[in-house]
C-alpha positions, 0 to 999 in steps of 0.5 A: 474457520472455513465452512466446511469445518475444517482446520484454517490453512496458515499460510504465514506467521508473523509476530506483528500485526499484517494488512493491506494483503494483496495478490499478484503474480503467485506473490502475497504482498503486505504491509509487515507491521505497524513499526515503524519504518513501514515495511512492505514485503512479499510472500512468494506462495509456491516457495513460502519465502518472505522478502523485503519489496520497499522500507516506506519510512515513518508515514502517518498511514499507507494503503496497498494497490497491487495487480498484475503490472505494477503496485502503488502506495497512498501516503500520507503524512504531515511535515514541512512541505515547501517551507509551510507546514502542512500534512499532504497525501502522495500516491508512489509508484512502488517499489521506487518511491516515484510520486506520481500524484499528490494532495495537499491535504491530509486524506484519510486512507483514500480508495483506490483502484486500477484499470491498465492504464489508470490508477483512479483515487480519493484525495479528498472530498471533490471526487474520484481523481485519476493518473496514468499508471 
């Protein structure tokens, strides 16, 4: 409830669990529900239209980087990567899917964040990595 005491705005409402919100350009941005495949939409916040932004498929966890210029997904998941089981976490342009860093290793929802020209993240436990955006 907001401190004023008012009533709480709904600004959707959904029968799934949501998170991961982000804002960009009058747009909410969101991971749909835990279902699988994990779906990322938007909620445009002048029309309260919904719409699909991109199918991620069946990952283990996702976490959310959004801003005005772009939006990316951390990934990670475990499989037969290059022919040797192993888990490993993506960080994807989105909505393409493009990978644009990677770790062989299975980070636990690594932290992210953006600059204009970098996007800095946690694969692991050696530090704070960055890649151009």
């Amino acid at each position: 409830m907001p401190k004023t005491g008012s009533g709480a705005v709904t600004v959707f409402a959904t029968a799934d669990d949501t998170c991961c919100l982000e804002v960009a350009n009058r747009k909410l941005i969101f991971l749909a529900d835990v279902a699988v495949p994990l779906e990322v939409r938007t909620l445009d916040l002048d029309s309260r239209a919904t719409a699909l932004f991109v199918r991620m498929g069946v990952v283990e966890q996702f976490r959310l980087l959004v801003d005005g210029a772009g939006a990316f997904g951390a990934i990670r998941d475990c499989g037969n990567r290059n022919d040797t089981p192993r888990c490993w976490t993506y960080l994807r342009r989105l909505p393409s899917g493009e990978a644009v860093a990677y770790a062989d290793e299975y980070v636990s929802l690594p932290l992210m964040t953006m600059d204009a020209d970098y996007v800095y993240w946690t694969p692991g436990w050696r530090g704070v990595w960055r890649v151009h955006r």
